[in-house]
N, C-alpha and C positions, 0 to 999 in steps of 0.2 A: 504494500500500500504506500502510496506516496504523500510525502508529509509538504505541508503548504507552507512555503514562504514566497518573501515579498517580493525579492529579486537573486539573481545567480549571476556571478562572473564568472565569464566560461572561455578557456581557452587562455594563451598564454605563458608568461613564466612567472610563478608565485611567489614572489621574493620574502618569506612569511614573519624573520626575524626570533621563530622562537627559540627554545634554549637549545637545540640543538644545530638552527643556523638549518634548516631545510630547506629547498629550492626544488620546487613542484615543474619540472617543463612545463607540462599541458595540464594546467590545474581550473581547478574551479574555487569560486568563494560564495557561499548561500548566510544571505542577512535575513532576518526577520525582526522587524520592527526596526531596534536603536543597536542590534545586536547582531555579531557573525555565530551564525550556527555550525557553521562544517567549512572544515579546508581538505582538498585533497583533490588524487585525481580526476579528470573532465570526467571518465566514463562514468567512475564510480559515484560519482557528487551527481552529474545529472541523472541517473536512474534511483536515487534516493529521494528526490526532491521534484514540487509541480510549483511552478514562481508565476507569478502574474506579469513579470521585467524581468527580460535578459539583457545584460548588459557585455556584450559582445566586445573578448581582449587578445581576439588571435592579432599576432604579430606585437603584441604588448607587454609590458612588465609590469605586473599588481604588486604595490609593495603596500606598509603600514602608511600613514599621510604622516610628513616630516613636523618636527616639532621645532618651534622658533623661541629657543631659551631666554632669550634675552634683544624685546626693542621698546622704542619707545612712537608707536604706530599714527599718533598724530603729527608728527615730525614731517609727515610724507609733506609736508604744508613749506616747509624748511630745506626741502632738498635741492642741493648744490648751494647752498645760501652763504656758506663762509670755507670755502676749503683752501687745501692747502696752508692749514694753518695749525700751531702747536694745539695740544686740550686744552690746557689754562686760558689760552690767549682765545682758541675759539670758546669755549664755554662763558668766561667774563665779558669779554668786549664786544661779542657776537651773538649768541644765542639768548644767553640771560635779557642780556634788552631787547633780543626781540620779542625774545616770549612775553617781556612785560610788557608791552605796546600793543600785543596782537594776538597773546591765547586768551579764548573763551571760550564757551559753550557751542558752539557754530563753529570755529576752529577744533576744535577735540572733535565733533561727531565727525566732519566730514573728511578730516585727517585721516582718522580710525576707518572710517567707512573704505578709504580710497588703499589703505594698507590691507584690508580684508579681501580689497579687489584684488590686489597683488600678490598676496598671499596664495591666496585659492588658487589664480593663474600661472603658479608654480609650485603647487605639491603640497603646500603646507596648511595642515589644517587644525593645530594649535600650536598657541603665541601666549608668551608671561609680558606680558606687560606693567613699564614704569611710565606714568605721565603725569600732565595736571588737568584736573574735571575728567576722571577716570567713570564717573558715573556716564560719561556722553560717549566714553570706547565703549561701555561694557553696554549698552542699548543699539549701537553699532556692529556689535560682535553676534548680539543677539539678534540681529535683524540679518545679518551675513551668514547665520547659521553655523559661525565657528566654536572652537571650543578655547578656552582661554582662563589665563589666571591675571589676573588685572592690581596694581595696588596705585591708590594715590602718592606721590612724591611727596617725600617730608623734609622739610629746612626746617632751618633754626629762625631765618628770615623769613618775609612775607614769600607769598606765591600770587601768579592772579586767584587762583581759589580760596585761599586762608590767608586769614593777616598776621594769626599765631601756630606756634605750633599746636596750640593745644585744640584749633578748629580743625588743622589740618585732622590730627588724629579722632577729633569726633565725629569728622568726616568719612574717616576709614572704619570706623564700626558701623555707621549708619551703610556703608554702603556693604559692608559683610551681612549684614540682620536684610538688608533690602533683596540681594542676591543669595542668599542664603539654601533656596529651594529651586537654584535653575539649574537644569541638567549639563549646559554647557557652561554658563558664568560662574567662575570664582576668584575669591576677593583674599589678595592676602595684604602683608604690611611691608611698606618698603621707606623706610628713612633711605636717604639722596646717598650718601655716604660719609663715611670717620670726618672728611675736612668740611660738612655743611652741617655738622646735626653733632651736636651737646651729646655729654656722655648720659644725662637727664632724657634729651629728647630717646637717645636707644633703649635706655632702660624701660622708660614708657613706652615703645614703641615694643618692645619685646611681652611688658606685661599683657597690653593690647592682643598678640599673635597668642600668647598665653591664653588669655581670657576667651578666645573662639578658637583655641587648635586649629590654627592656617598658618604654613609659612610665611615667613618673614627673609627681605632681601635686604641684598643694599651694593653700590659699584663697592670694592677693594682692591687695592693695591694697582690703579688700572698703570699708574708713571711712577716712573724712578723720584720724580719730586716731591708727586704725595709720598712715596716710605718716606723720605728726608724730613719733608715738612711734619709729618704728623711725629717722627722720633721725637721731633727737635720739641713741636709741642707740648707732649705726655709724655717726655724723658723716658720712655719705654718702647718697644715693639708692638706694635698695633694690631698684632694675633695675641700679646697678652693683657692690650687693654680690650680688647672683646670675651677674652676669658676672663678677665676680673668683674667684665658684666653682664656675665650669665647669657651669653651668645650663640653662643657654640653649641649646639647640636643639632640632632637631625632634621630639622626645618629650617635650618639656615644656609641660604643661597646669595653665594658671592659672585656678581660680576666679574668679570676680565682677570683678575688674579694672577695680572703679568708675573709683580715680581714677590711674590710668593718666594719663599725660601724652602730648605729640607724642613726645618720647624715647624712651620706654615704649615707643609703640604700632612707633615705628620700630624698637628693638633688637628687639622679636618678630619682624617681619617681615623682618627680614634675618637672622637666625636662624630663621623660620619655625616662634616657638612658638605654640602655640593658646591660646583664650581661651573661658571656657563660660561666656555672660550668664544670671543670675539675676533678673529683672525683681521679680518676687513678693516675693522674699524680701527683694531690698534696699528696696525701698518698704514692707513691712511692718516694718521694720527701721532705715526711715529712714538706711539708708546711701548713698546718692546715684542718679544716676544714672549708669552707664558710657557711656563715651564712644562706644557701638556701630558706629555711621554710620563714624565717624571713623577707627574699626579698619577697618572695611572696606575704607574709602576708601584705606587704608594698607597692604593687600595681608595682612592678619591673619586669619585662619582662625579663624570664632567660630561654638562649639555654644553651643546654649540648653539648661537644667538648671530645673529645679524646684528646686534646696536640700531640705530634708528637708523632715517635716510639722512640726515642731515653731517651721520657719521659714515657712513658704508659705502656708496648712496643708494644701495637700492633691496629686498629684502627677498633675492633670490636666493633660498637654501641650498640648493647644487653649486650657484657659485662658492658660495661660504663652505664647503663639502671641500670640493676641488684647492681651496686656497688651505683649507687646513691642514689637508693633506701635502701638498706641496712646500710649505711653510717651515712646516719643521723639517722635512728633510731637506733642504738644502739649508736650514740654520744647524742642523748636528752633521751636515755633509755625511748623512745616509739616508740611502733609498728604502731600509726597508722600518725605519719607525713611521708612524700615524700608518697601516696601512689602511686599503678601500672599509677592509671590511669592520675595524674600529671607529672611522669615520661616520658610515651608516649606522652602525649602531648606537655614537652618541647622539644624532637626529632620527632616532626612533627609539628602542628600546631605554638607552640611555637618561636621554632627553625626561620620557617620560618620569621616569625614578628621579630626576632631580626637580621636576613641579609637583611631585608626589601623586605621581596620577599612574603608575605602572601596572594596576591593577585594570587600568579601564582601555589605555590604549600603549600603543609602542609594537605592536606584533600583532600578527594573521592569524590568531586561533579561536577556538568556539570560546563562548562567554567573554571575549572583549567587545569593545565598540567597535561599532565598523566605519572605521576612518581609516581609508581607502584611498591613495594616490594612482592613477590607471596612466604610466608612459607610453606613447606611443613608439616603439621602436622602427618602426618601417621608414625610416628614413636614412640617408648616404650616411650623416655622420654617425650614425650607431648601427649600420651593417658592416662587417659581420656582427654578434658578439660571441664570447666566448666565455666570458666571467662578468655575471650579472653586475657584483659589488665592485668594480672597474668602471664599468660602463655606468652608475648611477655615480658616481664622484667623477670621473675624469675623460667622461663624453656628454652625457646630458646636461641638458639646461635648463630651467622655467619654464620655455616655450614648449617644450615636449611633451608637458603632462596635458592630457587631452581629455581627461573626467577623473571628478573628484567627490569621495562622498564622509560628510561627518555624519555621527549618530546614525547612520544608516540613508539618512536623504540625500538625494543626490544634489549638488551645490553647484557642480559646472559639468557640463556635457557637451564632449564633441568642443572643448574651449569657448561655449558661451557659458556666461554667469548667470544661475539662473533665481538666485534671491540679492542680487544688488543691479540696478540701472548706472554700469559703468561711465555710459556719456553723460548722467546728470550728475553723478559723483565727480566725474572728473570736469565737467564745466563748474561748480560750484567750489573747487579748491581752485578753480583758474582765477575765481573772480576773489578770492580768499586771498591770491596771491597778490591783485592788484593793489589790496590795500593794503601787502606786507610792504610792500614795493613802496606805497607812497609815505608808509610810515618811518624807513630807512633813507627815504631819498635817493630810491633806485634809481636808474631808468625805466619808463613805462614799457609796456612790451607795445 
């Protein structure tokens, strides 16, 4: 008798991520509802199963939908706006004012909205998000049908959203208790990092992550400046002034973590905090290289993140894939650390365990979500293949993935988007733009 689900991926190669690292040539994938019911082969998956949608992947790669550790998704508003420039110099004299002149509520949705577009249109279908009026991403997110973890930014200084910290932070409960009951939104807490936010503001912000069991983030160590600057500050190392305040464990997730040391890498790993490498952003940015290998090597749980657009510039996860792989090895001049198949796995598998979500996505087996990236292979630059985890790092691109499903609903098909109006999103950040423009003294377009 054959058992009814909603839809069946049929045909293809099943890239599935689970613990054994399986790769189905001609496989199948059956969802029912928000959920994958069976992986395996075409024969045996279609005579099990009667679907109402088949979602046809001959000549394709099915893998888990890529996970976006670390950006800040309203940004897309800010792209190419100050480059070529150090952090400090672009974050103070560039960003910081712009954002005070020109984020709001209309700036955050439609930001968000247009990073969701981008997302989707390359594989990725959960993103940790850090910004300001994090309430206008996560109605965004909601409405994009992604899946996400969101925290408002916290200073010590005003923001356009709060004038103190202590609204910031009663902003980040109202908006935990608000989103509390969405299957795809959640809300954690994320102070800015050690040189914006009092050792008062962490503590609070930690009791906060305490009082609703949600991680809590924050950038660390991204320059060689901040370790100097903040030694010089706290007369100590700044892995034990977070151990002095109650930091350190399993829901704490560090940004960039260039320069991490052996210390470092060890107090995470016996506290078991995570770590989200941003390749892109710290080379565009000229903030170092992270010790990545070496986390690993050290029992460190590290997702990969794109940073925003204003730092990257753009939030394509194969790119970011490809550069982290390549990155370290010509920085330890060998070919064979970061290889393919550790790379995919911190943007799936990985990834998930460090937004605490491993349970629900990161891999192709029954009782996860079925958040579903579908590459079209049939094209010159990815014929032949021969090694699936090759060809998703170090041939494919964004433009490849050709349908995409979170929770089970399908989001893009055949490369149109089918719960965001990409031409009004993207004319409503054009006209967003003209009054970043007039508010800097740009030139008009």
């Amino acid at each position: 008798m054959l058992v009814d689900v909603d839809r069946i991926i049929t045909g293809g190669r099943i890239l599935t991520m689970d613990d054994r690292g399986t790769v189905i040539q001609d496989g199948a994938v059956a969802v029912h509802g928000t959920d994958i019911v069976a992986v395996g082969e075409r024969k045996e998956e279609e005579s099990r199963f009667r679907c109402r949608e088949v979602i046809d992947a001959d000549h394709c790669l099915v893998m888990p939908g890529l996970i976006n550790c670390h950006t800040h998704a309203a940004m897309t508003c800010f792209r190419g706006i100050a480059d070529d420039l150090s952090l400090m110099d672009w974050l103070n004299n560039y960003i910081f004012p712009a954002e005070a002149k020109n984020v709001d509520r209309e700036l955050a949705y439609w930001g968000s909205l247009l990073a969701c577009a981008e997302m989707i249109k390359s594989g990725t279908t959960t993103f940790c998000d850090m910004y300001i009026f994090e309430d206008e991403t996560a109605m965004a997110a909601h409405k994009a049908g992604m899946r996400c973890l969101l925290g408002e930014v916290l200073f010590d200084f005003p923001s356009p959203n709060f004038k103190t910290p202590k609204e910031g932070l009663e902003y980040t409960g109202k908006l935990i208790e608000k989103w509390a009951d969405d299957p795809l939104v959640k809300i954690f807490v994320e102070p800015h990092a050690l040189y914006t936010c009092s050792p008062e503001l962490l503590r609070e912000s930690k009791s906060l992550a305490d009082r609703y069991a949600v991680p809590y983030g924050m950038h660390f160590l991204e320059t060689r400046s901040e370790l100097e600057g903040l030694k010089e500050k706290f007369g100590k190392k700044p892995i034990r002034l977070l151990d002095e305040l109650g930091l350190l464990d399993e829901r704490f997730i560090a940004f960039h973590g260039v320069w991490m040391d052996d210390e470092d890498m060890a107090s995470f790993a016996k506290k078991n905090c995570k770590v989200v490498h941003n390749p892109e952003s710290n080379m565009k940015l000229a903030s170092g290289v992270a010790p990545v290998p070496d986390m690993i090597s050290a029992g460190v749980i590290v997702g990969l993140g794109t940073d925003g657009c204003a730092s990257n510039n753009n939030l394509d996860m194969f790119q970011e894939m490809d550069m982290a792989a390549k990155l370290h090895k010509v920085h330890r001049l060998d070919p064979t650390v970061m290889n393919a198949e550790t790379v995919v796995d911190m943007t799936t598998r990985k990834g998930a365990k460090v937004l605490g979500m491993e349970k629900l996505v990161g891999s192709l087996r029954p009782g996860m979500k079925a958040d579903i990236t579908i590459i079209n292979l049939n094209k010159p630059h990815l014929t032949p293949i021969y090694h699936e985890y090759s060809h998703v790092v170090y041939a494919a691109n964004g433009a490849d993935v050709e349908t995409v499903l979170i929770n089970g609903r399908v989001v893009m098909r055949d490369r149109k988007l089918l719960t965001i109006d990409e031409e009004e999103v993207m004319a409503r950040v054009r006209d967003i733009a003209q009054r970043i423009r007039k508010s800097l003294n740009l030139p008009q377009e």
